[in-house]
N, C-alpha and C positions, 0 to 999 in steps of 0.2 A: 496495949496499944503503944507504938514508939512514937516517941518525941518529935511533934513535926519539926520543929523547927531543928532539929538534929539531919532531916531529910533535906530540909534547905540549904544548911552549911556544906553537906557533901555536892550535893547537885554545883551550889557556890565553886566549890573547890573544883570540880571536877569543871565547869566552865572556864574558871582562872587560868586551870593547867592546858585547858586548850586555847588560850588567847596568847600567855608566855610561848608556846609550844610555835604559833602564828607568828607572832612577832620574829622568835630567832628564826623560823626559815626566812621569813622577807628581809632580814637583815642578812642571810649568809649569800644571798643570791647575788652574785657580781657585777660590779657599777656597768661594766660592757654591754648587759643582756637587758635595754632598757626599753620599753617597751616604744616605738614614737606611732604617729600618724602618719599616714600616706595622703600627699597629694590625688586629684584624679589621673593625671597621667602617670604617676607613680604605680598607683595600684593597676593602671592598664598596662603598663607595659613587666608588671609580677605578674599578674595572670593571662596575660599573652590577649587581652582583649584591645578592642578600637575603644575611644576614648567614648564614643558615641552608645557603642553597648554597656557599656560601664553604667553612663546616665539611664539609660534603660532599663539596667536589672536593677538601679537604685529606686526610680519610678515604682518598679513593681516589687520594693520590699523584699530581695531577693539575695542580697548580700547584708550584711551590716558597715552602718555608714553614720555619720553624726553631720550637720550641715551646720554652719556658721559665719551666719549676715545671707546674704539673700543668691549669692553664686559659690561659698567655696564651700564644697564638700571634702570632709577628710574621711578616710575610711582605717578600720581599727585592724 
């Protein structure tokens, strides 16, 4: 039988190598391409909607949206 704890260093290793591997792509991606929040009339007027459907498909769970205090919604 092999040495468990020889299975755990590799699986270890083999995790490492993919968290280094993580970290340099988020590091080589350019300060330009960040990602922000949209406003509601922001994101209505990206997808060509009324500001009024907007609130709508966010009611019915239908875009993704994050809301913050009791009126401003930003969408991702």
């Amino acid at each position: 039988m092999d040495n468990p704890f020889q299975e755990l260093y590799e699986r270890l290793d083999r995790i490492e190598g993919l968290l280094v591997s993580v970290k340099e792509h988020k590091s080589s991606e350019p300060d330009g391409e960040e990602e922000r929040l949209l406003n509601v009339r922001e994101a209505a007027r990206f997808l060509g909607d009324a500001v009024a459907t907007l609130y709508g498909r966010t009611s019915k769970n239908e875009i993704p949206f994050y809301k913050r205090g009791k009126t401003t919604i930003k969408f991702d």
